[in-house]
C-alpha positions in Angstrom: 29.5 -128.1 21.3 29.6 -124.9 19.5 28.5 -123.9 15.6 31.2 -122.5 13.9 30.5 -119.3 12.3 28.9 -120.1 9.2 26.0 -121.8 10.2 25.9 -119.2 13.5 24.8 -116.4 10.9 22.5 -118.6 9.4 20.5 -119.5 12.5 21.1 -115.9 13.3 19.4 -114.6 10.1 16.6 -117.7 10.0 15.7 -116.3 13.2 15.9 -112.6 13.2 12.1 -112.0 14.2 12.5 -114.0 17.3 15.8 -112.1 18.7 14.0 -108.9 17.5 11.2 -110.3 19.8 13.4 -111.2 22.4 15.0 -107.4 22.5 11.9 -105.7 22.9 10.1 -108.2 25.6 12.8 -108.1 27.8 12.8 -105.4 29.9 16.3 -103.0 30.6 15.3 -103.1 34.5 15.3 -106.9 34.8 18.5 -107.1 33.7 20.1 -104.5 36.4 20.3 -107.3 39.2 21.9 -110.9 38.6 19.7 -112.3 36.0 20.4 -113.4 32.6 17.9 -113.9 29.8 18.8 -116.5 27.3 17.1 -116.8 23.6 18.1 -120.5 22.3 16.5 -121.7 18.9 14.4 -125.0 18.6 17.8 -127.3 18.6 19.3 -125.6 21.9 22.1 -123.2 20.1 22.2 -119.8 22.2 21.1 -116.9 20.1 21.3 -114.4 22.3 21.5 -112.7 25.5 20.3 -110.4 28.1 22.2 -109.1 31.0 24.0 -106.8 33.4 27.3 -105.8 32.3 29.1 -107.7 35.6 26.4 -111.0 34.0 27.6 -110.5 30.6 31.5 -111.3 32.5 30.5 -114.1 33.9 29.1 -115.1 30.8 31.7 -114.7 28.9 34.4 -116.8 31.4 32.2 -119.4 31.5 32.4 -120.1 28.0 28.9 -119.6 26.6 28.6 -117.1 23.5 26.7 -117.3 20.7 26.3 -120.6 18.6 26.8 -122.5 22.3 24.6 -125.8 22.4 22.3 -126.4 25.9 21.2 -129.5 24.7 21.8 -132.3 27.1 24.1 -134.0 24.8 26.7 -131.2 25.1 26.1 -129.9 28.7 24.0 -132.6 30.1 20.5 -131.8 32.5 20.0 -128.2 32.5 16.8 -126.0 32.0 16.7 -125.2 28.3 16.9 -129.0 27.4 14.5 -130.0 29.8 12.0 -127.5 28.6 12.6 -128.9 24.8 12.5 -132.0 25.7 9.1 -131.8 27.7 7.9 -129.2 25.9 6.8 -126.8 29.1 7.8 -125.0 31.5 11.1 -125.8 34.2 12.6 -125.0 36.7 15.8 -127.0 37.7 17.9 -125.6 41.1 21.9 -125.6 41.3 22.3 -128.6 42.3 20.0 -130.5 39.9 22.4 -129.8 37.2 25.0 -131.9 35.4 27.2 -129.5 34.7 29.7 -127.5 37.3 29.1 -124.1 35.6 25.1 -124.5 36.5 25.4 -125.7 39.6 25.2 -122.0 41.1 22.0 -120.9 38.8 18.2 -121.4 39.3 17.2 -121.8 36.1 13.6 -121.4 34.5 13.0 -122.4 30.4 10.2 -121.9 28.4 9.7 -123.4 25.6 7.8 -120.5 22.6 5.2 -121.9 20.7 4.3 -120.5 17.5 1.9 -121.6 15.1 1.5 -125.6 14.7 2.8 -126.0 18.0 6.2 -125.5 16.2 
């Protein structure tokens, strides 16, 4: 499942602070090796990313870009979901995921809590 790009720009601009955020707390030497930061809003839609340029390839063959839904209904068990879902912390190996595309990841997701433990 993917937005179209409409209601990407929307969810884009709604959440503006939080990709600012996201740009200035990740740091440009974590993303040198083979590890990929990914900001997804409350629902699971990808908002953004941080990564090495040979990452950002990989990235883009498998298919993710922005406006790309993690939630379990679209790509099945993966981290992101999981950590909405249970609202904490996980960390799911390769082979705990559903989909093939994961199944070569270890992937932690943390879930942001703001005010009203929204």
């Amino acid at each position: 499942m993917i937005l179209n790009q409409e209601d990407l720009q929307k969810k884009i601009h709604k959440n503006k602070e939080l990709i600012e955020a996201f740009h200035m707390s990740v740091e440009e030497d974590w993303v040198k090796g083979e590890y990929l930061f990914l900001l997804s809003d409350f629902e699971g839609y990808l908002l953004d990313v941080k990564c090495s340029t040979k990452e950002k390839k990989c990235i883009k063959d498998s298919g993710f870009e922005q406006g790309v839904s993690f939630r379990e209904e679209s790509c099945g068990t993966n981290a992101i979901s999981m950590a909405m879902r249970l609202k904490r912390v996980v960390y799911v190996r390769p082979k705990e995921h559903y989909c093939d595309i994961f199944k070569k990841w270890h992937c932690i997701a943390s879930p942001i809590m703001v005010e009203n433990g929204k």
